[in-house]
LOSETI-200933 format. One record per residue (C-alpha): residue number from 1; x, y, z. Coordinates in nm, 3 decimals. Layout:
! LOSETI-200933
<r NUM; <X; Y; Z>>,
...
***
This chain:
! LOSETI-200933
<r 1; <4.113; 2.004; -2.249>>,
<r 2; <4.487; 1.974; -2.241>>,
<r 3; <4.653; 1.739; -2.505>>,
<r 4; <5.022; 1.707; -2.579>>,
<r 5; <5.171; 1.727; -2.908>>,
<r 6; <5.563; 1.576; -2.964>>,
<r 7; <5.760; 1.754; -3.181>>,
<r 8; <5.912; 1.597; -3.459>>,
<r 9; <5.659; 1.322; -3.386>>,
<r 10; <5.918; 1.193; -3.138>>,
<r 11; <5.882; 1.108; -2.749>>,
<r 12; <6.121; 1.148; -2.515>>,
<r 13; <6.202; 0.860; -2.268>>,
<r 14; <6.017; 0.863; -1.945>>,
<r 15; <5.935; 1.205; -2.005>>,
<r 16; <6.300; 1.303; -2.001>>,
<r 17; <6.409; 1.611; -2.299>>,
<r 18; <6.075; 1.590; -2.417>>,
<r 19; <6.000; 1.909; -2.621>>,
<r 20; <5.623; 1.861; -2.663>>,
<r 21; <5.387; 2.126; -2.723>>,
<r 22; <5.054; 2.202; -2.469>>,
<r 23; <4.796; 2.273; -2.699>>,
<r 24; <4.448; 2.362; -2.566>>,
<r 25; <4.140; 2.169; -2.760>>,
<r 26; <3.787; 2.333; -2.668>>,
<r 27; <3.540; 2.072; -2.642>>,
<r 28; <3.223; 2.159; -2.832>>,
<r 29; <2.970; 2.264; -2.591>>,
<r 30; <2.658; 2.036; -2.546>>,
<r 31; <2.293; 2.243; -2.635>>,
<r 32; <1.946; 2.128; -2.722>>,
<r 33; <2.071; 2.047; -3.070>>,
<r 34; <2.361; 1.788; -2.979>>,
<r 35; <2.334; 1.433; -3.081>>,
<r 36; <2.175; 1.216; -2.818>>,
<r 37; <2.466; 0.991; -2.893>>,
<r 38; <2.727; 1.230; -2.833>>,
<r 39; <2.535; 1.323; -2.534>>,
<r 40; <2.542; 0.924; -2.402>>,
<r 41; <2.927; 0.911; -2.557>>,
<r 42; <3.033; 0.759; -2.213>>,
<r 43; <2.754; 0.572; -2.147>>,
<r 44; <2.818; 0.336; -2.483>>,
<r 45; <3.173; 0.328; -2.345>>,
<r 46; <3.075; 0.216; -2.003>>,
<r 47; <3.213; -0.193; -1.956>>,
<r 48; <2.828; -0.326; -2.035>>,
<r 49; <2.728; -0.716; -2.090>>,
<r 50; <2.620; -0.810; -2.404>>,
<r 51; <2.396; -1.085; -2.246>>,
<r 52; <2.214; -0.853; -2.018>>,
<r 53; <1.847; -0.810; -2.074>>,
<r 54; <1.764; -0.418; -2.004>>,
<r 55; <1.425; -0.282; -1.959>>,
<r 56; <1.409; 0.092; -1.879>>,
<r 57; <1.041; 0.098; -1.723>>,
<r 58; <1.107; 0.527; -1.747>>,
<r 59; <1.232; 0.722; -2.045>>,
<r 60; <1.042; 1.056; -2.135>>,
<r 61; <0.899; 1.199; -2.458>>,
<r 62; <0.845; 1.575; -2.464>>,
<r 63; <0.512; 1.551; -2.629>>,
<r 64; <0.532; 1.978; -2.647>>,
<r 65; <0.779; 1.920; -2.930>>,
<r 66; <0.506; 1.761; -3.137>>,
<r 67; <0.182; 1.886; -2.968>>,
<r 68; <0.038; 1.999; -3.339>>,
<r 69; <0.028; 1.606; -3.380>>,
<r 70; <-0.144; 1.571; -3.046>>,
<r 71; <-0.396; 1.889; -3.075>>,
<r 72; <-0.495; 1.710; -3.427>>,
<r 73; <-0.635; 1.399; -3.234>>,
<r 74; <-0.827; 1.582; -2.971>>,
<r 75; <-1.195; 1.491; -2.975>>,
<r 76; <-1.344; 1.807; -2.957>>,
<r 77; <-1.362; 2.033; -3.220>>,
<r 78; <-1.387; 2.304; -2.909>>,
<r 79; <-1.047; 2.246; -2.767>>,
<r 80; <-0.896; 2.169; -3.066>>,
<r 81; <-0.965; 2.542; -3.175>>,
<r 82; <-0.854; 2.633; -2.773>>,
<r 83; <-0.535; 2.505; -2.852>>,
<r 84; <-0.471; 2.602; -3.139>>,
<r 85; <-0.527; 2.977; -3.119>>,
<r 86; <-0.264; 2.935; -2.808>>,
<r 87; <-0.025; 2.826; -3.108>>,
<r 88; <-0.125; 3.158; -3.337>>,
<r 89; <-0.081; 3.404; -3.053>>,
<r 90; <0.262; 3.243; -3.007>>,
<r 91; <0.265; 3.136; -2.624>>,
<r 92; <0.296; 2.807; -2.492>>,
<r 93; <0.138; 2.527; -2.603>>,
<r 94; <-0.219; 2.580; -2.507>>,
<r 95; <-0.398; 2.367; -2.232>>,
<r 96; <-0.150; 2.262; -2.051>>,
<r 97; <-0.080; 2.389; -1.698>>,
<r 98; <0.314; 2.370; -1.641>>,
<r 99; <0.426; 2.676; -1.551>>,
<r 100; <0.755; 2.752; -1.773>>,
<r 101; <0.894; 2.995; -1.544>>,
<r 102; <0.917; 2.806; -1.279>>,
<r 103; <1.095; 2.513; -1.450>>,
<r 104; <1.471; 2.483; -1.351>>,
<r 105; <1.505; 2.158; -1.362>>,
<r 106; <1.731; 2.254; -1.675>>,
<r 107; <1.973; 2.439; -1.391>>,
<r 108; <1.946; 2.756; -1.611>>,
<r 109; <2.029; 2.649; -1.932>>,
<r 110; <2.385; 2.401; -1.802>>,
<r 111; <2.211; 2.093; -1.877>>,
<r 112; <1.989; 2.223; -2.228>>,
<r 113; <1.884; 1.896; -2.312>>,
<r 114; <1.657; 1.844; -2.039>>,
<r 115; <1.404; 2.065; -2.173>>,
<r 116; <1.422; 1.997; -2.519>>,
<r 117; <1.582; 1.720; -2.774>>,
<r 118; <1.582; 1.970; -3.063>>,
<r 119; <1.887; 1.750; -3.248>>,
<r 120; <1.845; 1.689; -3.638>>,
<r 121; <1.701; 1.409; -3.743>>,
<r 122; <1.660; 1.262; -4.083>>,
<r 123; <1.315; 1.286; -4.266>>,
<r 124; <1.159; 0.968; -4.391>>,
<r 125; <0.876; 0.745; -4.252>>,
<r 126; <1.044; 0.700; -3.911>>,
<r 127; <0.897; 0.971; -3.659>>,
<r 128; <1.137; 1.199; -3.577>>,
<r 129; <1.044; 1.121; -3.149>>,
<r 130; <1.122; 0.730; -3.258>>,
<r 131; <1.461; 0.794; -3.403>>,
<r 132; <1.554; 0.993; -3.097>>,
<r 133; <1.461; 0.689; -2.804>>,
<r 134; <1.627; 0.502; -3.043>>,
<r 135; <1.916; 0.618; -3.022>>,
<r 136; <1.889; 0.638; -2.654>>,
<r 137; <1.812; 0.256; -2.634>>,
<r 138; <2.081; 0.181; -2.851>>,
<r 139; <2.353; 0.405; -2.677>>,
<r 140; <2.310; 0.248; -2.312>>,
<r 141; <2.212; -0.100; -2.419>>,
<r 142; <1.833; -0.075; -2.348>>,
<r 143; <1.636; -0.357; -2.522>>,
<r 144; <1.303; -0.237; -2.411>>,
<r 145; <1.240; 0.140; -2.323>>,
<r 146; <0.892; 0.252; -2.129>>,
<r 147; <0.756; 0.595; -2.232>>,
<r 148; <0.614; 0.902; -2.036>>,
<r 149; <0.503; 1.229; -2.141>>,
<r 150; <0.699; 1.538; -1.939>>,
<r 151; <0.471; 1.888; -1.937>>,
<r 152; <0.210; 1.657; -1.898>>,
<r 153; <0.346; 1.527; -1.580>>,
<r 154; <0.159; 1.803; -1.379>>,
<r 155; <-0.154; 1.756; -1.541>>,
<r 156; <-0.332; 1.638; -1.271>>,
<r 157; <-0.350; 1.942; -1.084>>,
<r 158; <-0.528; 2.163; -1.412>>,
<r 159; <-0.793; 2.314; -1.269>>,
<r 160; <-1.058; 2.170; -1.581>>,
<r 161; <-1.134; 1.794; -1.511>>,
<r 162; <-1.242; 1.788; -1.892>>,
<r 163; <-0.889; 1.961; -2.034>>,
<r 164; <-0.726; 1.636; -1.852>>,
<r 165; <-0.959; 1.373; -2.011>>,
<r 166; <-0.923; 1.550; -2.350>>,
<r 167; <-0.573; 1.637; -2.352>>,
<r 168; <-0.509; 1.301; -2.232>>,
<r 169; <-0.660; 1.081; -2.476>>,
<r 170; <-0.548; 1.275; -2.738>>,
<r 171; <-0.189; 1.194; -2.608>>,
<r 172; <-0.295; 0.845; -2.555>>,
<r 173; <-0.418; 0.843; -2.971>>,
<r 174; <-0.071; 1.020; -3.086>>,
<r 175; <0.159; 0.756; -2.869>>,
<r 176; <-0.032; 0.444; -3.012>>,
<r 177; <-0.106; 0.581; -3.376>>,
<r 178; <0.222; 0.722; -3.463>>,
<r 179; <0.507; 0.606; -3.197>>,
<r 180; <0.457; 0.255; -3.080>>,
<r 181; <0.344; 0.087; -3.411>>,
<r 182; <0.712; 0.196; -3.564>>,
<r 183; <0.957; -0.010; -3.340>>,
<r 184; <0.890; -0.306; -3.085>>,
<r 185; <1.106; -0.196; -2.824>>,
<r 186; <0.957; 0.076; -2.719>>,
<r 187; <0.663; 0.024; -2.467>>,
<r 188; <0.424; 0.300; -2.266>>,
<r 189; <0.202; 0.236; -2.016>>,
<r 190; <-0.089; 0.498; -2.088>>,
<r 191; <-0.239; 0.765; -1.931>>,
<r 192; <-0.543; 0.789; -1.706>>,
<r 193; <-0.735; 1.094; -1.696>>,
<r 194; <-0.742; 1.010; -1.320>>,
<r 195; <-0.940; 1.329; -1.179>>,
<r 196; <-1.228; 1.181; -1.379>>,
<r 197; <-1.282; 0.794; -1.282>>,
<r 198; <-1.520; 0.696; -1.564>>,
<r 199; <-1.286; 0.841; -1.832>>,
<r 200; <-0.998; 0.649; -1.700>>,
<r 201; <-1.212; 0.324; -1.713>>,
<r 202; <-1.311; 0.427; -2.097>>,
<r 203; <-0.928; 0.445; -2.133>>,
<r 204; <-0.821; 0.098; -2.008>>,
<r 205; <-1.139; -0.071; -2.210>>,
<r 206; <-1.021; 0.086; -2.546>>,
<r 207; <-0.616; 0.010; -2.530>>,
<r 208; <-0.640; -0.287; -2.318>>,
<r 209; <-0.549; -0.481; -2.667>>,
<r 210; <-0.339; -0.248; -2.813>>,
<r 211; <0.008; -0.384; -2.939>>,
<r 212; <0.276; -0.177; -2.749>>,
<r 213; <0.025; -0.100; -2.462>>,
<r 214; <0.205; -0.283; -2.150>>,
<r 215; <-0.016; -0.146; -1.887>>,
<r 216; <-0.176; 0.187; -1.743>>,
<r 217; <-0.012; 0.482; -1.534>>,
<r 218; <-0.178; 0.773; -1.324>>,
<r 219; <0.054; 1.050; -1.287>>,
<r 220; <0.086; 1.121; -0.890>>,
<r 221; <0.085; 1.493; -0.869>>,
<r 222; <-0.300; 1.537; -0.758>>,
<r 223; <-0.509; 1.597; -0.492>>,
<r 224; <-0.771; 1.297; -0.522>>,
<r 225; <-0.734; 0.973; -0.216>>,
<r 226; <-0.714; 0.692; -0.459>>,
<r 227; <-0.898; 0.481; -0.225>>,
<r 228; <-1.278; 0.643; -0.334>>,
<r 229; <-1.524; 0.461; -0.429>>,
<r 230; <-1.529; 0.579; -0.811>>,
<r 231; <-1.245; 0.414; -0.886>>,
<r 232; <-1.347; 0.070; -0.787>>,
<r 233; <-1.450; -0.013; -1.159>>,
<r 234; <-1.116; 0.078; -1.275>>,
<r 235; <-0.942; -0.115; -1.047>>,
<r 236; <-1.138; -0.403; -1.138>>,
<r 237; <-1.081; -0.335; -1.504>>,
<r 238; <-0.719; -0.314; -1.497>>,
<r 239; <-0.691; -0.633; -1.274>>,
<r 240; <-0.925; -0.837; -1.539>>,
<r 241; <-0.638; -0.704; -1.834>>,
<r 242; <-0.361; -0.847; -1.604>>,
<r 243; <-0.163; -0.564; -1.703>>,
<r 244; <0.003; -0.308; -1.405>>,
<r 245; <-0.112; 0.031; -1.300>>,
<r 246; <0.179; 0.262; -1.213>>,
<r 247; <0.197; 0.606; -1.033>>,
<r 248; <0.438; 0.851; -1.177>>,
<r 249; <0.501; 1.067; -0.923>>,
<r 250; <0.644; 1.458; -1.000>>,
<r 251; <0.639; 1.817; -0.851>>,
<r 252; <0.447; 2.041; -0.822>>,
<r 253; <0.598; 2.438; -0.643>>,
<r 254; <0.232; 2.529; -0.606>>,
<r 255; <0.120; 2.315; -0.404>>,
<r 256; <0.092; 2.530; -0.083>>,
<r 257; <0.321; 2.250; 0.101>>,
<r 258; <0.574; 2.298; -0.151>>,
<r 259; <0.555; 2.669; -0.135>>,
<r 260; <0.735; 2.665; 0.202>>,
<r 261; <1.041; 2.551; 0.009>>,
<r 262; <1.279; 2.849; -0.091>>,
<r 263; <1.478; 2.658; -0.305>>,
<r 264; <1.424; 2.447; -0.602>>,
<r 265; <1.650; 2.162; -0.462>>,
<r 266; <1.451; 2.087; -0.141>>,
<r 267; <1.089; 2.116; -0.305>>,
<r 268; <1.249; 1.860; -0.554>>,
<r 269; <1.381; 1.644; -0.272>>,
<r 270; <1.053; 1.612; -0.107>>,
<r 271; <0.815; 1.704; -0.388>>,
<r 272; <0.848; 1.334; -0.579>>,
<r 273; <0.804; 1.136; -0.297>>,
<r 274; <0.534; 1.326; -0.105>>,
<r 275; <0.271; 1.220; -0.381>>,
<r 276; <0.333; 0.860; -0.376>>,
<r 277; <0.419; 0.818; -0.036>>,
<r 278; <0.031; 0.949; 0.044>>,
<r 279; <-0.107; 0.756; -0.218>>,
<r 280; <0.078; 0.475; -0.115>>,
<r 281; <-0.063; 0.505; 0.260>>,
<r 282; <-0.441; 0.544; 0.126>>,
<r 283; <-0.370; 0.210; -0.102>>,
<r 284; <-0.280; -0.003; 0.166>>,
<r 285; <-0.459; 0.154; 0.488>>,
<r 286; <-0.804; 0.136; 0.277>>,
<r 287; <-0.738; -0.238; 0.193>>,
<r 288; <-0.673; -0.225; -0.156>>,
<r 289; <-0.412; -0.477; -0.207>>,
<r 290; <-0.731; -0.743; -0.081>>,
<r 291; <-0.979; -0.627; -0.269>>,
<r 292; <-0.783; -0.652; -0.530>>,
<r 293; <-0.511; -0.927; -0.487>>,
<r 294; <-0.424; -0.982; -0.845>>,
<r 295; <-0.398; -0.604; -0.893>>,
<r 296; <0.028; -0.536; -0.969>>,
<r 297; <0.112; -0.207; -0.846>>,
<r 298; <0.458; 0.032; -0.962>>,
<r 299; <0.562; 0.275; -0.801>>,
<r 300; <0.767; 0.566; -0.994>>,
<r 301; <1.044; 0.795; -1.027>>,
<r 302; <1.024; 0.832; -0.604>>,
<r 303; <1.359; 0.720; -0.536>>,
<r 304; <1.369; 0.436; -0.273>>,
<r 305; <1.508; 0.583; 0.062>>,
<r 306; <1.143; 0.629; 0.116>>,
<r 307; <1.003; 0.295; 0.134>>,
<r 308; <1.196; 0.160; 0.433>>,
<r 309; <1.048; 0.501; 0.596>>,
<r 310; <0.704; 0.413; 0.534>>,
<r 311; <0.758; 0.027; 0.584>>,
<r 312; <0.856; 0.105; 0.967>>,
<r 313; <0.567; 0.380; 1.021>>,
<r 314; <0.256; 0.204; 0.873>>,
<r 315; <0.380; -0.121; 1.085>>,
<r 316; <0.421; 0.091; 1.369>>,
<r 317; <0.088; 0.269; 1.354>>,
<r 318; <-0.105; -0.049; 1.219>>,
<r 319; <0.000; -0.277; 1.542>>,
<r 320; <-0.126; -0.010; 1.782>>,
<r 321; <-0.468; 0.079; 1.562>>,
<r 322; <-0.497; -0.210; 1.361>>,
<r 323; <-0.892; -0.125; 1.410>>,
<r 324; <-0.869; 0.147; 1.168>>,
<r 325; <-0.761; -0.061; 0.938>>,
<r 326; <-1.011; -0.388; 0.935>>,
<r 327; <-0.930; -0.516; 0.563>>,
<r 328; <-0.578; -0.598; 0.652>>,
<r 329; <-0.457; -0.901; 0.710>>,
<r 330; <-0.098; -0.900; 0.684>>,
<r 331; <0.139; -0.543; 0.815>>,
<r 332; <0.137; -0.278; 0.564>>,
<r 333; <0.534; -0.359; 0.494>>,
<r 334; <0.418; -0.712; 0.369>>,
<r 335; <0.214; -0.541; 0.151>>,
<r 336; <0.465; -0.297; 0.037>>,
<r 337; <0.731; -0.561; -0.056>>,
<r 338; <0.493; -0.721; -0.258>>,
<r 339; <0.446; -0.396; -0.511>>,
<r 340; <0.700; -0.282; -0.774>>,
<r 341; <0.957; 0.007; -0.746>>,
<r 342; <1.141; 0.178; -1.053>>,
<r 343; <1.506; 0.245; -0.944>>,
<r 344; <1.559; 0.621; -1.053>>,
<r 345; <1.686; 0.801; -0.898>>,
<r 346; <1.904; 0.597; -0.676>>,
<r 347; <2.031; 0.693; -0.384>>,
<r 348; <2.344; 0.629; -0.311>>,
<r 349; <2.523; 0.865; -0.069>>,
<r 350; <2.514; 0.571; 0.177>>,
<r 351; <2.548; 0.222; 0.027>>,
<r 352; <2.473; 0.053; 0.372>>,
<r 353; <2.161; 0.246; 0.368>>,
<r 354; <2.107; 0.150; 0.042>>,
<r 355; <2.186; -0.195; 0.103>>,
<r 356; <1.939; -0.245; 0.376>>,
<r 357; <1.661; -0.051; 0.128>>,
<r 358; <1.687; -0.278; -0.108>>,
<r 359; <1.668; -0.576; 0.160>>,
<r 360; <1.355; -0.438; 0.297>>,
<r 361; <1.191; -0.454; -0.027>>,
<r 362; <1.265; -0.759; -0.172>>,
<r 363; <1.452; -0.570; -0.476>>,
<r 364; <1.629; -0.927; -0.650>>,
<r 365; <1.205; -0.985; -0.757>>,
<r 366; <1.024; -0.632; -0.701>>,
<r 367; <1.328; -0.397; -0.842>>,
<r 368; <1.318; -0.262; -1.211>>,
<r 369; <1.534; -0.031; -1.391>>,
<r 370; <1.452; 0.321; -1.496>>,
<r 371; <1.704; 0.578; -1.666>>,
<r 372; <1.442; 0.897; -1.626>>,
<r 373; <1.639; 0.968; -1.998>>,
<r 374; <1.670; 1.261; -2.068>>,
<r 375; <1.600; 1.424; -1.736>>,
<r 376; <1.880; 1.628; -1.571>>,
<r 377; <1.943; 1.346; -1.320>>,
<r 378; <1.944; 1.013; -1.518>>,
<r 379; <2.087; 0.659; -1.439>>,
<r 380; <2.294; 0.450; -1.661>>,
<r 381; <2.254; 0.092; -1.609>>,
<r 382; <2.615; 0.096; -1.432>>,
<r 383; <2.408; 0.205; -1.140>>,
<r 384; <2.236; -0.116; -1.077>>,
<r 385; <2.603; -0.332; -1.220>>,
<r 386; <2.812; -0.126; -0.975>>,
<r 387; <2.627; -0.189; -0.671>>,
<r 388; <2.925; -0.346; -0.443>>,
<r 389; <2.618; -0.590; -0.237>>,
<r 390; <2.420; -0.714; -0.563>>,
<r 391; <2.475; -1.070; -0.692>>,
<r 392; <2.493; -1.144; -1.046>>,
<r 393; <2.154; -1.283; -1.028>>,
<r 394; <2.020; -0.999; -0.884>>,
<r 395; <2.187; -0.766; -1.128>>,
<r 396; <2.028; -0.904; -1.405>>,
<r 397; <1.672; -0.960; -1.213>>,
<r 398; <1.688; -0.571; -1.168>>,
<r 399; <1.809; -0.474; -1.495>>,
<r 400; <1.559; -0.650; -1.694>>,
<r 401; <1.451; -0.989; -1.592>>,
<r 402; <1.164; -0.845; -1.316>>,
<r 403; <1.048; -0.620; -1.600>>,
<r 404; <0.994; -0.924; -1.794>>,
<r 405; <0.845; -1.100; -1.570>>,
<r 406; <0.545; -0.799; -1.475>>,
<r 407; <0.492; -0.673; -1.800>>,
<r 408; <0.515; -1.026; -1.981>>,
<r 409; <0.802; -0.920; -2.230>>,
<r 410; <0.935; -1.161; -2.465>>,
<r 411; <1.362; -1.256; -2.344>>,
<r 412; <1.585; -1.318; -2.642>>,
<r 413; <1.736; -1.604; -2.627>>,
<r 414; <2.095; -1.568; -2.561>>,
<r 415; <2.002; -1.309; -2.269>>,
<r 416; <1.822; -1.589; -2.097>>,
<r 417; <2.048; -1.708; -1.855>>,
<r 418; <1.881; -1.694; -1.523>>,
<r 419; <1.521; -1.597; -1.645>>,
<r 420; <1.206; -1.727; -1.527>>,
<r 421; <0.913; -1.680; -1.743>>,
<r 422; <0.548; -1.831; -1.705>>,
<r 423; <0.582; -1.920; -2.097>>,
<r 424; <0.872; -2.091; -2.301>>,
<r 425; <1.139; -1.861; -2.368>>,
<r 426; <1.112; -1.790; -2.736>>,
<r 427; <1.320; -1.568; -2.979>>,
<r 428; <1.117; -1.269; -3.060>>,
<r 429; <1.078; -1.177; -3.375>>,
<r 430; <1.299; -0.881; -3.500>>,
<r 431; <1.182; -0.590; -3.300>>,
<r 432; <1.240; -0.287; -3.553>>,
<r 433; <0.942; -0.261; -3.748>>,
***
């Protein structure tokens, strides 16, 4: 970076005989040890409105970084010892299947925090994971952030139905037991073991009281139709909790459809939204949204230039087979617009394209805001506030007022304007524990 330096400390005028000095400053570079708030610097500079209500429905905790905590809580004394003798040889942290070399998300090492938050943080009772989405929350405004795990993203697709149940619950134990309980704000929707339906449904049952607990997510990258019969039960539980399932969709280079992909960029392109957009045609085509009408549905870290896509397709298929289809009663698009969409990442190479997205699925009410923090290609809420074709209303719908609204999230009171709740607005309580 380039600054200027007067001599003498004087100026001259409009740059006339002025005998200032070029001196180079070297920016310290940003690694996995920087401070998430120098990291966000800009964002807490970005113009931001003190009266917005902002729920970030996607933030990510690398649960790798503490997996000794996890392994502790696993419910087998067998895979406990599995895991653990990954740990003594010194390899990766043992059960999981990501595939480390095949990880460049990180674009070799130019954007280091993506793999790892490895930034000091100070000792105490406050986790060290808690301080660091705190800091996140505070340093783009968030007042309520969701939590995923990342590794585990892929999980789905380990070849041990039993390694998924275990390793998931134990994650499930760790996020309740030692992260939510320490600060209000932050939220998680757990994880379903979904390659084994009756372990899911044992999942819901347990947490479907738990403080922090704001609903249930099954992490897209799988090969199982979501429409079998197995997974009727859970359905029906998670309806009777009134509390959302989401897919979390994610990529996966082995996947023999992905492997035709030479390059990381277009498996990643078509990767996140070839998950959901199958499990989204299975949903609707098998009649879910009537069997289960009070079911609320998110969809995921997919982008959105896809749902127009399959809006137009499904319509265009159903009208000509509508046979095939018997439990419909509306077009599959109606059904669509009726679900919930996370924002991230937004596309928006062509704003009339992403105008007429948005349109088609009803974003002012379905809509909510996701930063994907601290992925390689996060959003700030300035993408939602700098959206040329949004009202104000609609801004602040999308930003936190639809999140509200699904996942029944208490509004302070000065960010109220324009909310509609079921319930009396009420000042919550102070939200650090």
């Amino acid at each position: 970076m380039l600054t200027k330096t007067p001599r003498n400390g004087k100026n001259g005028k409009n740059g006339k005989n002025d005998k200032s000095i070029l001196r180079v400053t070297e920016l310290q570079k940003i690694n996995n040890t920087t401070d998430t708030r120098d990291i966000l610097a800009h964002a807490a500079k970005e113009t931001r409105r003190d009266d917005y209500f902002i729920v970030d429905v996607d933030a990510h905790v690398t649960e790798t970084a503490f997996w000794p905590e996890v392994i502790d809580r696993m419910d087998s004394d067998v895979y406990r010892q599995m895991a653990r003798a990954f740990k003594e040889r010194g390899s990766a942290p043992g059960l999981l299947n990501s595939t480390p070399g095949m990880l460049q998300q990180d674009v070799f090492g130019r954007i280091p925090h993506q793999q790892r938050l490895g930034e000091a943080v100070p000792g105490g009772r406050t986790h060290a994971q808690v301080t660091l989405v705190q800091r996140a929350m505070d340093s783009m405004g968030i007042d309520y952030m969701v939590v995923f795990p990342t590794p585990m993203l892929v999980l789905g697709m380990h070849p041990q139905v039993e390694t998924e149940v275990i390793v998931g619950n134990a994650f499930n134990k760790w996020l309740t037991e030692e992260i939510l309980p320490q600060d209000r704000r932050i939220k998680a929707m757990l994880y379903l073991p979904f390659n084994h339906p009756e372990a899911s449904l044992k999942a819901v049952e347990a947490y479907a009281n738990t403080p922090g607990v704001i609903g249930y997510s099954v992490t897209s990258t799988r090969f199982r139709a979501v429409n079998h019969d197995s997974y009727i039960p859970l359905y029906s539980a998670i309806q009777a909790t009134g509390k959302p399932l989401a897919f979390h969709s994610g990529f996966h280079w082995g996947d023999q459809s992905m492997q035709q992909c030479n390059r990381f960029i277009s498996m990643h392109s078509i990767s996140f939204v070839y998950y959901n957009l199958i499990h989204m045609t299975n949903w609707i085509i098998n009649g879910l949204p009537e069997r289960f009408p009070k079911l609320k549905v998110v969809w995921i870290e997919s982008g959105l230039a896809w749902v127009p896509f399959l809006m137009q397709r499904l319509d265009s298929e159903y009208m000509m087979r509508s046979s095939e289809a018997p439990l419909l009663k509306r077009r599959p698009s109606e059904y669509m617009a009726d679900m919930y969409y996370s924002s991230q990442p937004l596309e928006r190479s062509n704003m009339e394209l992403t105008e007429a997205t948005f349109k088609a699925m009803k974003a002012d009410t379905q809509l909510l805001f996701a930063s994907d923090w601290p992925h390689w290609d996060f959003d700030l809420p300035n993408a939602i506030t700098t959206l040329p074709f949004l009202s104000e209303q609609a801004k602040r719908n999308i930003l936190g007022l639809n999140a509200a609204r699904l996942f029944n999230l208490e509004v302070p009171k000065h960010k109220m304007l324009g909310a509609k709740t079921k319930r009396s607005p009420t000042v919550p309580e102070p939200i650090t524990a």
